[in-house]
MIMAR-407185 format. One line per 3 residues: number of its first residue (from 0); for each residue z, x, y of N, C-alpha, C, O. Coordinates in steps of 0.05 Angstrom, whole numbers, padded with zeros to 5 digits. Layout:
// MIMAR-407185
NUM> Z,X,Y,Z,X,Y,Z,X,Y,Z,X,Y  ...
This chain:
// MIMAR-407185
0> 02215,02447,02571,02236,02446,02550,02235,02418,02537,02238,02399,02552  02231,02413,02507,02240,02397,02493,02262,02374,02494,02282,02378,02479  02262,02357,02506,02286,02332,02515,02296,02320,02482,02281,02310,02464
3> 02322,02324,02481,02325,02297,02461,02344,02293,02461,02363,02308,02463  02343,02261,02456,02359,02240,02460,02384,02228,02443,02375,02214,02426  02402,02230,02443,02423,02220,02413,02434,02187,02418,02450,02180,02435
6> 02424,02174,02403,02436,02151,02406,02463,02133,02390,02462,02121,02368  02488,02136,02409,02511,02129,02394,02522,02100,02393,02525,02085,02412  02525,02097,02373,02533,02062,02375,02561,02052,02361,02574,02065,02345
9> 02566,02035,02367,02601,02041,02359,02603,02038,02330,02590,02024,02314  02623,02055,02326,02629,02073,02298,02612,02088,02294,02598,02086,02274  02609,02107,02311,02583,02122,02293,02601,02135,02279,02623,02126,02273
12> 02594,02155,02273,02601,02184,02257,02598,02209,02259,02580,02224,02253  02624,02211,02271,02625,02241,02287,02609,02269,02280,02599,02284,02296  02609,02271,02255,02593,02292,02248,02563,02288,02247,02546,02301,02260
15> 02560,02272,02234,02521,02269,02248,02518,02265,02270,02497,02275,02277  02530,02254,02287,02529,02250,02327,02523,02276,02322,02499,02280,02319  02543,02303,02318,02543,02336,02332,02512,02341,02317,02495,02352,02329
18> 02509,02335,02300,02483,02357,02282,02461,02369,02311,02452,02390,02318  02460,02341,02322,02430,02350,02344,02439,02374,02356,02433,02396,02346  02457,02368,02383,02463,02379,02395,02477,02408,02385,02478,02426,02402
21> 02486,02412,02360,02498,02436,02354,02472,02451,02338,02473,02476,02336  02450,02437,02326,02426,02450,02308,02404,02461,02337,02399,02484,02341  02394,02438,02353,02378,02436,02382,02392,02459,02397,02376,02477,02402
24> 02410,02463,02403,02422,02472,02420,02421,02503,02416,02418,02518,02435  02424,02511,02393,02423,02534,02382,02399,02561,02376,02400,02585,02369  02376,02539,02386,02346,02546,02386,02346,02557,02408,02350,02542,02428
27> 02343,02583,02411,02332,02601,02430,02304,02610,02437,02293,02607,02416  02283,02622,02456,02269,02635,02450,02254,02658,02451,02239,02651,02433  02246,02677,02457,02253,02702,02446,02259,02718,02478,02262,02743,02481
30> 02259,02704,02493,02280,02714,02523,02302,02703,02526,02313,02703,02549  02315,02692,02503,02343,02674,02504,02342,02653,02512,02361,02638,02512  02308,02644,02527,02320,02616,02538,02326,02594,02521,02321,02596,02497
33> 02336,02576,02529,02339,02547,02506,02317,02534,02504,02302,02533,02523  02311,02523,02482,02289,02506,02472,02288,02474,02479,02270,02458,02484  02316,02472,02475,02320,02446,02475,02338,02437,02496,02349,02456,02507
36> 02345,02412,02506,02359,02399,02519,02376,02376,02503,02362,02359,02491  02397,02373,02502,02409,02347,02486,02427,02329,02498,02449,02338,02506  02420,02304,02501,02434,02289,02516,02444,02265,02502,02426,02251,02492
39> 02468,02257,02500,02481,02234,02479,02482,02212,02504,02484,02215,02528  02480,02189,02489,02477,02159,02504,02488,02143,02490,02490,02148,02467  02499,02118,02500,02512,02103,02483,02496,02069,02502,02494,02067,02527
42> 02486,02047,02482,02477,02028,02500,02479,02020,02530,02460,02011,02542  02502,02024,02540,02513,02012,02568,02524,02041,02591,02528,02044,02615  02527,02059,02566,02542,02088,02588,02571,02090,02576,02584,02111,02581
45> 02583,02067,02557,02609,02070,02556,02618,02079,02528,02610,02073,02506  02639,02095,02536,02655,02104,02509,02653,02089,02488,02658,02065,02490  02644,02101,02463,02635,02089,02438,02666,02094,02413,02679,02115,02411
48> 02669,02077,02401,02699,02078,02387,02682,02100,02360,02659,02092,02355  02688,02117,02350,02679,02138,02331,02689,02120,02305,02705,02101,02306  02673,02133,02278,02685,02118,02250,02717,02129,02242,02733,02121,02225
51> 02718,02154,02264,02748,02161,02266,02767,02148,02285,02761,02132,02303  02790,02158,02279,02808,02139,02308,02812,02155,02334,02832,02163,02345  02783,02156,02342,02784,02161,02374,02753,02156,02390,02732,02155,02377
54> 02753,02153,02412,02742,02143,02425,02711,02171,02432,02716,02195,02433  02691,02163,02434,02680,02192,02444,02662,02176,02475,02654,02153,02479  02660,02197,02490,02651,02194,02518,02624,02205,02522,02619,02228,02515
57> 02606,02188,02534,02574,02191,02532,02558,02207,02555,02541,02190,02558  02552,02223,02569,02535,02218,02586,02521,02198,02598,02521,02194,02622  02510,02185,02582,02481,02169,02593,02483,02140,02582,02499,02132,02564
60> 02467,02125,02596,02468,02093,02591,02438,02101,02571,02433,02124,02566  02422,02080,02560,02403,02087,02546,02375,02084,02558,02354,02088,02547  02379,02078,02580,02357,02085,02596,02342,02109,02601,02319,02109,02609
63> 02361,02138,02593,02358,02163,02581,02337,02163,02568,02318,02177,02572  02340,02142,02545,02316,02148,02531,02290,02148,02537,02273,02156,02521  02286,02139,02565,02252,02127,02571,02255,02166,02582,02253,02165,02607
66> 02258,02185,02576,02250,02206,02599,02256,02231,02569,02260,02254,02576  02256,02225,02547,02263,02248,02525,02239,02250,02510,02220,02236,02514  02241,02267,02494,02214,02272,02474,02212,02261,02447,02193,02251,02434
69> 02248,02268,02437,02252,02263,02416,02284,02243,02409,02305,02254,02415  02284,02216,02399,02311,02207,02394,02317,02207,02373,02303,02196,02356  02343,02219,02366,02359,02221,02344,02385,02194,02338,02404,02189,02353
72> 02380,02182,02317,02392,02154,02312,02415,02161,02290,02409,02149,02269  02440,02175,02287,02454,02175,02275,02468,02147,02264,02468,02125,02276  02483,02154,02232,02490,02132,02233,02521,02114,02238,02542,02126,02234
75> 02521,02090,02245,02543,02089,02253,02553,02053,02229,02538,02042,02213  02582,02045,02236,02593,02022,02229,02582,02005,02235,02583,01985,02220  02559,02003,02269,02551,01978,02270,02526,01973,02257,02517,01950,02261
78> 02514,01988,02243,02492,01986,02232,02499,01973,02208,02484,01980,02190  02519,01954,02201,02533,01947,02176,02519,01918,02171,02519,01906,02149  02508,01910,02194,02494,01879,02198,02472,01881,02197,02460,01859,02197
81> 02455,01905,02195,02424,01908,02195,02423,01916,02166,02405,01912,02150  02454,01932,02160,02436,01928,02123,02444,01911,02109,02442,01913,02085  02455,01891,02122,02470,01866,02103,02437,01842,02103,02428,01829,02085
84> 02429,01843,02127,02404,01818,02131,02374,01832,02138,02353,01821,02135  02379,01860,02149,02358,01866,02160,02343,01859,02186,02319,01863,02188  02354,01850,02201,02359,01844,02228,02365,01859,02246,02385,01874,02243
87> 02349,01860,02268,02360,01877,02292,02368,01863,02310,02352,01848,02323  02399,01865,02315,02413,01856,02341,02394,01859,02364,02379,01878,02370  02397,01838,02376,02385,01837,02400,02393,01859,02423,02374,01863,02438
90> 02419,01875,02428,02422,01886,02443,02413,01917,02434,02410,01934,02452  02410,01921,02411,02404,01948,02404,02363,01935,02401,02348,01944,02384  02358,01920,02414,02326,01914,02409,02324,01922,02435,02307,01939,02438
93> 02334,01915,02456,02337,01924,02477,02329,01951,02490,02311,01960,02505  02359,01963,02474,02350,01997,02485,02334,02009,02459,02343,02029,02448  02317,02001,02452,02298,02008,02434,02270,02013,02456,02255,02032,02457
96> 02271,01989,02470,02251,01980,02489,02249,02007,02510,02226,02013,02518  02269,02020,02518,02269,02042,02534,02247,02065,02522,02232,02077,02537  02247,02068,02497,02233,02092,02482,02208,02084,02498,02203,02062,02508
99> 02194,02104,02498,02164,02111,02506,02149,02120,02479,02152,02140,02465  02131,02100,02475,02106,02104,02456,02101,02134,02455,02100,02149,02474  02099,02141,02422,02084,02169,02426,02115,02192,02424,02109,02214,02414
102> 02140,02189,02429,02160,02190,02426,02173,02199,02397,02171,02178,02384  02182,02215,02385,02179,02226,02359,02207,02214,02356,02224,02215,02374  02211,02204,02334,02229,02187,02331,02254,02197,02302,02243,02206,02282
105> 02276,02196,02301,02294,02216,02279,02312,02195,02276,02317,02177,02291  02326,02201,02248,02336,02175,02235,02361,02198,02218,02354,02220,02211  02377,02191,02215,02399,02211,02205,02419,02191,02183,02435,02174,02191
108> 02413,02197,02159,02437,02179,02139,02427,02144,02138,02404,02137,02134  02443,02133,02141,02432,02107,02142,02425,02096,02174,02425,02071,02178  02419,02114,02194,02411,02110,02224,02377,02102,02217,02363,02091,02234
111> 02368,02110,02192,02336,02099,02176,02336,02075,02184,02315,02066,02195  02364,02055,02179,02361,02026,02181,02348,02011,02207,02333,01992,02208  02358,02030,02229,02348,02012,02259,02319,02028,02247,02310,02010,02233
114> 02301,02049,02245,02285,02048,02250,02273,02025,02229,02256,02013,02242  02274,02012,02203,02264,01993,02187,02261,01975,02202,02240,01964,02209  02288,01968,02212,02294,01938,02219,02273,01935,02247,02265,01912,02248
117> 02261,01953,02268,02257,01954,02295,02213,01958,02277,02192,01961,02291  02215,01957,02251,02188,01959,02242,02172,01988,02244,02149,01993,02239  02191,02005,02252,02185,02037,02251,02173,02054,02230,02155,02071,02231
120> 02189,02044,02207,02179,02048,02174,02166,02038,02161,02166,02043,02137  02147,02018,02173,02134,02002,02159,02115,02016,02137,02108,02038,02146  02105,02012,02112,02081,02029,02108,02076,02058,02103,02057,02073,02097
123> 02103,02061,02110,02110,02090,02115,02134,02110,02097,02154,02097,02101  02142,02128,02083,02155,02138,02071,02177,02148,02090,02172,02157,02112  02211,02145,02076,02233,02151,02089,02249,02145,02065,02247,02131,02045
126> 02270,02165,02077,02291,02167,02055,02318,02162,02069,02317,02164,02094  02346,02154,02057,02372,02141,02070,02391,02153,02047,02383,02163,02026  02416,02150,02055,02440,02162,02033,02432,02147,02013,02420,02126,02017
129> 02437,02157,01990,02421,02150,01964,02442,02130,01963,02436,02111,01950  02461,02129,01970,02482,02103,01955,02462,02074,01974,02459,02051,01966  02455,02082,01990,02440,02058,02009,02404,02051,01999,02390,02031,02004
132> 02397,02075,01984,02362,02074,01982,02353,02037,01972,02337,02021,01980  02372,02039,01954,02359,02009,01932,02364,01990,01957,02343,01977,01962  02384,01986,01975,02388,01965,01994,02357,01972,02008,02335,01963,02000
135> 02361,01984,02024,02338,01989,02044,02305,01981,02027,02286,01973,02041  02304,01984,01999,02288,01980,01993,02280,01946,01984,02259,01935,01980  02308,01938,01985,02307,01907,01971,02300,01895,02005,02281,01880,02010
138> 02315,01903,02021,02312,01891,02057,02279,01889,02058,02266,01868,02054  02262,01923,02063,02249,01930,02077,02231,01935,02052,02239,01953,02038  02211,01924,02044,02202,01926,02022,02176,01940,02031,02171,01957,02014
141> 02159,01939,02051,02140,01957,02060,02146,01988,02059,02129,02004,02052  02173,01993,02066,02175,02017,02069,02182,02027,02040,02197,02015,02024  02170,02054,02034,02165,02072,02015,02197,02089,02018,02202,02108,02032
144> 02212,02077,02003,02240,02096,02007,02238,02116,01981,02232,02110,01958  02244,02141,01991,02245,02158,01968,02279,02172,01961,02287,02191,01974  02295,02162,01940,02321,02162,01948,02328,02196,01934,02350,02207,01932
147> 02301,02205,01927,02311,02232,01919,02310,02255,01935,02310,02275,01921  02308,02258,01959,02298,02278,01977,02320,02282,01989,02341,02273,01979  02320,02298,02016,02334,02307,02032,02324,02298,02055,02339,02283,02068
150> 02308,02301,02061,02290,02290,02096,02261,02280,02088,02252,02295,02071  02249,02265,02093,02216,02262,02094,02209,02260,02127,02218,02245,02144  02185,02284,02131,02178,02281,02155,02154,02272,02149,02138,02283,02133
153> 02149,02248,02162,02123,02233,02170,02106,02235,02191,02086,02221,02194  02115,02256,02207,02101,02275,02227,02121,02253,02258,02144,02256,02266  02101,02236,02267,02124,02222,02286,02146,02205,02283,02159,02196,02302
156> 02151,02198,02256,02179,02194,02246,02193,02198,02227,02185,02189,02206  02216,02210,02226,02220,02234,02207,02260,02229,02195,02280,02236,02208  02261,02218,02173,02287,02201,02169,02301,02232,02148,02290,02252,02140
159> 02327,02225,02144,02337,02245,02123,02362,02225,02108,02373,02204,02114  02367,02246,02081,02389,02231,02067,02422,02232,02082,02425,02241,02104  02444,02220,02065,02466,02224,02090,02476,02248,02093,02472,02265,02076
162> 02497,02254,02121,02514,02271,02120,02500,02299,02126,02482,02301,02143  02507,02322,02110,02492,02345,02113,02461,02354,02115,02449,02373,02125  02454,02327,02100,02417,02327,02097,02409,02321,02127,02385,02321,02132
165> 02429,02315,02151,02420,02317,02177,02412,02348,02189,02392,02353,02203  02433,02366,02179,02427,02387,02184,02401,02397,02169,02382,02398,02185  02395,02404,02144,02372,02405,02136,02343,02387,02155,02321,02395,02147
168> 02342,02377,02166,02330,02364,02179,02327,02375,02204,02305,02387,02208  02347,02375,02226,02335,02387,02251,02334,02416,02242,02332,02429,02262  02335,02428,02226,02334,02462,02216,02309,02459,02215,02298,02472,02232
171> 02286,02438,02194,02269,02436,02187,02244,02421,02222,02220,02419,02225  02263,02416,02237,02248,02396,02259,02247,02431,02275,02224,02439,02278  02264,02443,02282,02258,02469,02299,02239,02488,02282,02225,02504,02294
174> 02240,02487,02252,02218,02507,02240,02196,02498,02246,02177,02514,02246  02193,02476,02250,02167,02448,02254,02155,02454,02278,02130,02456,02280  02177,02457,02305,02172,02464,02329,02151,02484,02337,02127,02486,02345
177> 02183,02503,02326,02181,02533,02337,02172,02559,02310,02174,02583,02315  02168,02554,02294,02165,02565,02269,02193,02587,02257,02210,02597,02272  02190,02589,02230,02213,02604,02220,02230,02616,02222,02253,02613,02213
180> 02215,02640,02243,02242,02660,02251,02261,02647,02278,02280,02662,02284  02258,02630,02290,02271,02626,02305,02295,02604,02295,02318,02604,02304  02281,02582,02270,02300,02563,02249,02317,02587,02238,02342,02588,02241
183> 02299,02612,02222,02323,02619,02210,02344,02630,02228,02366,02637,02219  02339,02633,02258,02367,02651,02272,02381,02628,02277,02406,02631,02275  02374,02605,02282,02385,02567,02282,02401,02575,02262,02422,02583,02272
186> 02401,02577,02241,02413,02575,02205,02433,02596,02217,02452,02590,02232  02426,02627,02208,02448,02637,02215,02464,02639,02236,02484,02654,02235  02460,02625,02256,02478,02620,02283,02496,02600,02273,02518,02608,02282
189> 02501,02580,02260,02509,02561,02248,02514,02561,02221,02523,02542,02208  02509,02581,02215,02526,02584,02185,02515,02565,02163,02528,02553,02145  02489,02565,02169,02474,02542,02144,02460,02556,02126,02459,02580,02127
192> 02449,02543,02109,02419,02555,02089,02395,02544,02115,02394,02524,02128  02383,02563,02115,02349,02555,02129,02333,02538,02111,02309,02533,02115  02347,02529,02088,02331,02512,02071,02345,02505,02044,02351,02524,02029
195> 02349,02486,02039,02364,02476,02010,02354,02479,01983,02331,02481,01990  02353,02480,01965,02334,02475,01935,02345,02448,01934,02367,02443,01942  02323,02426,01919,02323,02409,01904,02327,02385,01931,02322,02388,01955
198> 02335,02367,01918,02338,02342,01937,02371,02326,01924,02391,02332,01910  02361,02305,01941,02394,02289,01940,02401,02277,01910,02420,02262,01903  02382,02287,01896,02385,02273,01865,02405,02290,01846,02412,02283,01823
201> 02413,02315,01862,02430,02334,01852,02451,02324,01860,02468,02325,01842  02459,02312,01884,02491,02294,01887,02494,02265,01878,02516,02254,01883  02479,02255,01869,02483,02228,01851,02510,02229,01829,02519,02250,01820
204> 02515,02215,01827,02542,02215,01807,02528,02210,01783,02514,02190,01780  02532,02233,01761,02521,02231,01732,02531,02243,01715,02541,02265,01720  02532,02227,01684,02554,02242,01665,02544,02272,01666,02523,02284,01663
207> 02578,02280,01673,02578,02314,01676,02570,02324,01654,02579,02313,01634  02554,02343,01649,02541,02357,01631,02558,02385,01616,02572,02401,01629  02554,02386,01590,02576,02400,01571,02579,02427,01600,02569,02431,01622
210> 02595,02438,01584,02600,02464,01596,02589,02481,01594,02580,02480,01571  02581,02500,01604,02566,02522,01601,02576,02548,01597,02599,02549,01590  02562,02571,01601,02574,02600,01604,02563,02608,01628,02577,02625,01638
213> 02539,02600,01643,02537,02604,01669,02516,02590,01687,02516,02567,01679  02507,02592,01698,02484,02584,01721,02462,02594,01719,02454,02610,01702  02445,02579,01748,02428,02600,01745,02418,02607,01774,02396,02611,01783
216> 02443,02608,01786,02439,02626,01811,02432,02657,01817,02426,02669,01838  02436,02668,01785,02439,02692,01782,02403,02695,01779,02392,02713,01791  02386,02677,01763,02371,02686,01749,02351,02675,01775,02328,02685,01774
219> 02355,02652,01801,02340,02646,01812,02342,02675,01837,02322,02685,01846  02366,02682,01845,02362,02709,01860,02348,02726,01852,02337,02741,01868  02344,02728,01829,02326,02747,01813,02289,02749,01818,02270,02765,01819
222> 02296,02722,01821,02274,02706,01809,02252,02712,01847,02228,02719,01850  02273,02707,01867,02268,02712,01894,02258,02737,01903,02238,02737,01917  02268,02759,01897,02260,02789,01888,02232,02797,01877,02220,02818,01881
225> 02223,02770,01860,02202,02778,01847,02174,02754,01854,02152,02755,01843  02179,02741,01869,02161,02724,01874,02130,02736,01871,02114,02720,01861  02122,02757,01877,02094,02765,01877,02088,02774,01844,02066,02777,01834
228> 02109,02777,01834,02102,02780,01790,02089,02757,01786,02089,02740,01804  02075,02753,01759,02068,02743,01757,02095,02722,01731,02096,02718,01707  02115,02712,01758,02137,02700,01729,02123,02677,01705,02101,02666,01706
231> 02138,02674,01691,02138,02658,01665,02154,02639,01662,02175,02649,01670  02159,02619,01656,02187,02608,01648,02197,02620,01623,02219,02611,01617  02188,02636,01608,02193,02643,01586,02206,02684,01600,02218,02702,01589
234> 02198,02682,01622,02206,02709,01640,02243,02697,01648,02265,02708,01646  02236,02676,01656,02260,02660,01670,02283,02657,01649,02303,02670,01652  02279,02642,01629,02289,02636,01609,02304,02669,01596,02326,02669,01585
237> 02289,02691,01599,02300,02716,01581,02322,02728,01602,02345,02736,01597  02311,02725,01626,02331,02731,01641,02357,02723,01641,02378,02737,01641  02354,02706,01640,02380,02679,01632,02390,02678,01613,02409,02662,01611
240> 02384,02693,01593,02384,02693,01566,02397,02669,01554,02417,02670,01541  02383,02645,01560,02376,02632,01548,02358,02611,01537,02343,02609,01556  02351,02600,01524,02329,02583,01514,02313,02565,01536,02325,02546,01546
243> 02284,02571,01544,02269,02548,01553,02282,02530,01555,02292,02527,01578  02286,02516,01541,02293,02482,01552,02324,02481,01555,02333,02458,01559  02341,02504,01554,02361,02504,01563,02358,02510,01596,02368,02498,01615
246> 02349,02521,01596,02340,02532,01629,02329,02511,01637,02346,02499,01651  02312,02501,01636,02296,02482,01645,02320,02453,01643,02314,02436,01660  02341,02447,01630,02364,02430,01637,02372,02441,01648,02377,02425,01666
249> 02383,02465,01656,02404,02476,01671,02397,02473,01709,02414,02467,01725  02370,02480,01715,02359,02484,01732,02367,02446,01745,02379,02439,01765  02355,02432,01728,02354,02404,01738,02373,02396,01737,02366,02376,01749
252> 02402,02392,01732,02421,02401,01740,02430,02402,01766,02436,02387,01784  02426,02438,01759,02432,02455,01787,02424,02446,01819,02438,02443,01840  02394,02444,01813,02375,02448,01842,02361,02415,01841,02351,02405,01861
255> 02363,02402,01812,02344,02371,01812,02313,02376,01810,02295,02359,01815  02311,02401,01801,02283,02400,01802,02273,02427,01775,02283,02449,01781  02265,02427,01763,02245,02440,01738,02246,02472,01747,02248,02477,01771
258> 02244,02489,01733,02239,02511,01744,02215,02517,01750,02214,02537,01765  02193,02507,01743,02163,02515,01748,02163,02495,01782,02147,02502,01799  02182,02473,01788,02174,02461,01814,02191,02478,01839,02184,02480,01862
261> 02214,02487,01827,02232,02507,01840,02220,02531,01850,02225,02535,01874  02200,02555,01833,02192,02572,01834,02165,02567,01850,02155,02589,01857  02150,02548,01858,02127,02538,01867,02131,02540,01897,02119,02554,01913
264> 02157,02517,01902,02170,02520,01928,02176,02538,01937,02171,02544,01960  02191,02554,01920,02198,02584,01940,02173,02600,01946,02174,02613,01967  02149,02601,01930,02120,02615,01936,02107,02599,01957,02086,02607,01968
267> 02118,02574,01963,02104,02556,01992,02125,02576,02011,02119,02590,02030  02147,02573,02002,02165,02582,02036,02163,02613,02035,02176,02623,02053  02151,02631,02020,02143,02656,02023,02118,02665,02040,02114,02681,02058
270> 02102,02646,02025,02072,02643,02039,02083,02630,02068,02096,02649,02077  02085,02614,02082,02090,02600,02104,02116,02629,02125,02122,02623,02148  02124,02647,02116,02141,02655,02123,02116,02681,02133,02117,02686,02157
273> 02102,02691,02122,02083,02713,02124,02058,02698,02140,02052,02706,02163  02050,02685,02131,02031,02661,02162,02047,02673,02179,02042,02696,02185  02074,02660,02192,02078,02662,02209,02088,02690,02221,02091,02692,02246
276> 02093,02708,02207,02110,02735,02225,02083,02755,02207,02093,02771,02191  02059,02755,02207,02045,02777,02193,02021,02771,02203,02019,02749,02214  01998,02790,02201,01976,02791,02209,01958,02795,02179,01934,02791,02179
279> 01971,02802,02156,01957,02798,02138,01925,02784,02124,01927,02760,02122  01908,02792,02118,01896,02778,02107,01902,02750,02089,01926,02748,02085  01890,02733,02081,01897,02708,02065,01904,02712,02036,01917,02699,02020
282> 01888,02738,02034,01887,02748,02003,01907,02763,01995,01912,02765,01971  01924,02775,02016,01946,02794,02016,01972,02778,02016,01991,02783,02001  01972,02754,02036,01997,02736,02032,02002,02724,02007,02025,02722,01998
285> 01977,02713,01994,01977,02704,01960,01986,02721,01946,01998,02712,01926  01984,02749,01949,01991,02763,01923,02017,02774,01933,02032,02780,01914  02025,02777,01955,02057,02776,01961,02077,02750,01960,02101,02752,01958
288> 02060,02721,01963,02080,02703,01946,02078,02696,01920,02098,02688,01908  02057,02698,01911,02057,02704,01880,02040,02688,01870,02043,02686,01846  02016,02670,01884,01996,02657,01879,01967,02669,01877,01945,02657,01878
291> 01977,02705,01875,01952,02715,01858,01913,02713,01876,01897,02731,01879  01913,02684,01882,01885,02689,01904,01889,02672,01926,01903,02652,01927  01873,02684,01947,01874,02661,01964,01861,02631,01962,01865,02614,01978
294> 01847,02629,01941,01846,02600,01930,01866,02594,01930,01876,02583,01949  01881,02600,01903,01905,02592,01898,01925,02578,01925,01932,02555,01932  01930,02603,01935,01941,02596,01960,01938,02573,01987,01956,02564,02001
297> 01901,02564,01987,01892,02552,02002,01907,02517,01979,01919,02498,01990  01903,02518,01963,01907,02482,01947,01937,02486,01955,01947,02467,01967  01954,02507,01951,01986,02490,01941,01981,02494,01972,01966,02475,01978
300> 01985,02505,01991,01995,02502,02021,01984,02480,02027,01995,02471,02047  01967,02466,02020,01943,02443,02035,01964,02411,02012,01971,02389,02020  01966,02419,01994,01987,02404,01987,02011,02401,01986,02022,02384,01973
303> 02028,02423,02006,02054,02417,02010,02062,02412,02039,02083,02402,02048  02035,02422,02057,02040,02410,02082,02014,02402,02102,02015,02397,02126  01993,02401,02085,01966,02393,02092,01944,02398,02112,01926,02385,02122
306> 01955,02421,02113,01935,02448,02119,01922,02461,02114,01913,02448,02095  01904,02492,02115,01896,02510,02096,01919,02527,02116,01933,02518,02134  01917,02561,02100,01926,02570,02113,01920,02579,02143,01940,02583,02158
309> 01892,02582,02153,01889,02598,02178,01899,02581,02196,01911,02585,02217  01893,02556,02182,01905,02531,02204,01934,02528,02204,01939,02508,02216  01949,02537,02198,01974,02539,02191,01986,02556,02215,02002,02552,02234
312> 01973,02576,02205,01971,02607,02226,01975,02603,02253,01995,02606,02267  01943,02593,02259,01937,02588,02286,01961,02573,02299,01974,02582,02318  01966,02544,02283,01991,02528,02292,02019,02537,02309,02029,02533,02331
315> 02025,02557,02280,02051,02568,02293,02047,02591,02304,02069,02596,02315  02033,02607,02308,02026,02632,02331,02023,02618,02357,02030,02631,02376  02015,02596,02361,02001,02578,02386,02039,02571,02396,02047,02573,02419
318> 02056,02563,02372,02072,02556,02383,02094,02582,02391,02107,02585,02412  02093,02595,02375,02110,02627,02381,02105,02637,02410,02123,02647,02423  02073,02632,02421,02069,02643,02443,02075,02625,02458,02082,02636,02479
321> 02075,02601,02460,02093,02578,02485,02124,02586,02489,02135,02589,02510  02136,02589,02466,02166,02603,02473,02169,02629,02475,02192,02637,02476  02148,02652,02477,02151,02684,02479,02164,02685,02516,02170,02707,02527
């Protein structure tokens, strides 16, 4: 079973502390057993004061950490001195020292900062609550902050934007694991999306845009239905009945992202969804997500998660049968 580790520091923040343990926890596998194990720690063992007014109680001193697979770094109040200088307190350098090399490492909201400050991100791409990205980037100038995303996984260290983009994250760390169908019963056990559109550039504060007559939730459900057509934006747009480049603002907007990059994504998580629960040929999954050949199919999968497909396949079948 999968160990992981939650590390609380005073003030954290009650709701990203729960994400692990309520997302981890929820992963079953296909004999009901649990996947995961989740264990919260606080530096010393002792009650950590929450960013709310009450106290929360730990299990574990952080010596925990030398015996887990994976630590999850939520963020808390005391991290308020690492983004003011970029400095790591000596006592949180400490139980840093417990981790074991090799150790897959998770960063939740601005919890990104200990991994900068501890040299984790060096060189490396990560993302933090967009109100924090420009700081982290003026501190930590090696690291590649991308303040428009939701999570970047860098394979052994894997940061997300604040607040809810935690959940998107371990949703995306058990699809990672254990592959899809077991994230999406994660999602619906918990009452989430198995996956978000767009990134954190859709909650930025920006002059509100005129009014409309509608959305285009209507026209992207549509649009889901049809993934193996061969759509158009000019298909998209009639649907919608409205103008190309009205759609194409509306969408960016809506989701933060273009409709031709919107519609691309959903033919990656169609394809990746049939890898994993189908025996299909390569040529048969392309023309059921709507990329027409398995060429096609082989470039965008190899560029959205740097694979081909058989290798994809193999991956998560290899992992389906460790949890059967």
């Amino acid at each position: 079973m999968h160990r992981v580790g939650v590390l609380a520091l005073d003030g954290v923040v009650p709701f990203e502390l729960a994400i692990p343990a309520r997302i981890f926890g929820a992963a079953h596998g296909a004999g009901g057993e649990p996947l995961y194990s989740v264990v919260t720690c606080s530096p010393d063992g002792r009650p950590v004061r929450a960013e709310a007014d009450y106290e929360i109680a730990v299990a574990e001193d952080a010596s925990v950490l030398a015996s887990v697979d994976t630590v999850v770094v939520p963020p808390s109040r005391a991290l308020a001195t690492i983004a003011e200088d970029g400095r790591l307190p000596d006592e949180l350098r400490k139980v840093l020292e417990y981790i074991r090399p090799g150790t897959r490492m998770v960063a939740i909201c601005t919890g990104g900062f200990v991994l900068a400050a501890a040299g984790m991100l060096d060189h490396r791409p990560a993302t933090t609550h967009w109100q924090e990205a420009a700081q982290m980037q003026r501190l930590f100038t090696t690291v590649r902050v991308d303040p428009n995303v939701l999570f970047v996984d860098d394979g052994d260290v894997l940061t997300s934007a604040g607040a809810a983009a935690g959940v998107d994250l371990c949703v995306h760390i058990v699809r990672r694991d254990h592959g899809s169908a077991v994230a999406n019963e994660v999602a619906r056990a918990c009452v989430v999306p198995p996956w978000r559109d767009g990134g954190q550039a859709q909650f930025i504060r920006l002059p509100v845009p005129a009014p409309s007559t509608g959305g285009t939730a209507a026209t992207r459900a549509w649009a889901l239905e049809r993934l193996g057509d061969p759509l158009t934006l000019t298909a998209l747009a009639a649907h919608a009945r409205v103008s190309v480049r009205t759609l194409t603002r509306r969408f960016r907007d809506e989701v933060g992202m273009s409709p031709g990059q919107w519609l691309a994504g959903q033919r990656i998580e169609r394809a990746r969804h049939l890898l994993e629960t189908t025996d299909w040929p390569i040529d048969l999954v392309a023309h059921h997500a709507g990329f027409g050949t398995g060429t096609s199919l082989r470039q965008h999968l190899h560029s959205a998660v740097g694979v081909p497909p058989q290798v994809y396949r193999r991956t998560f079948r290899s992992a389906a049968e460790l949890t059967a």
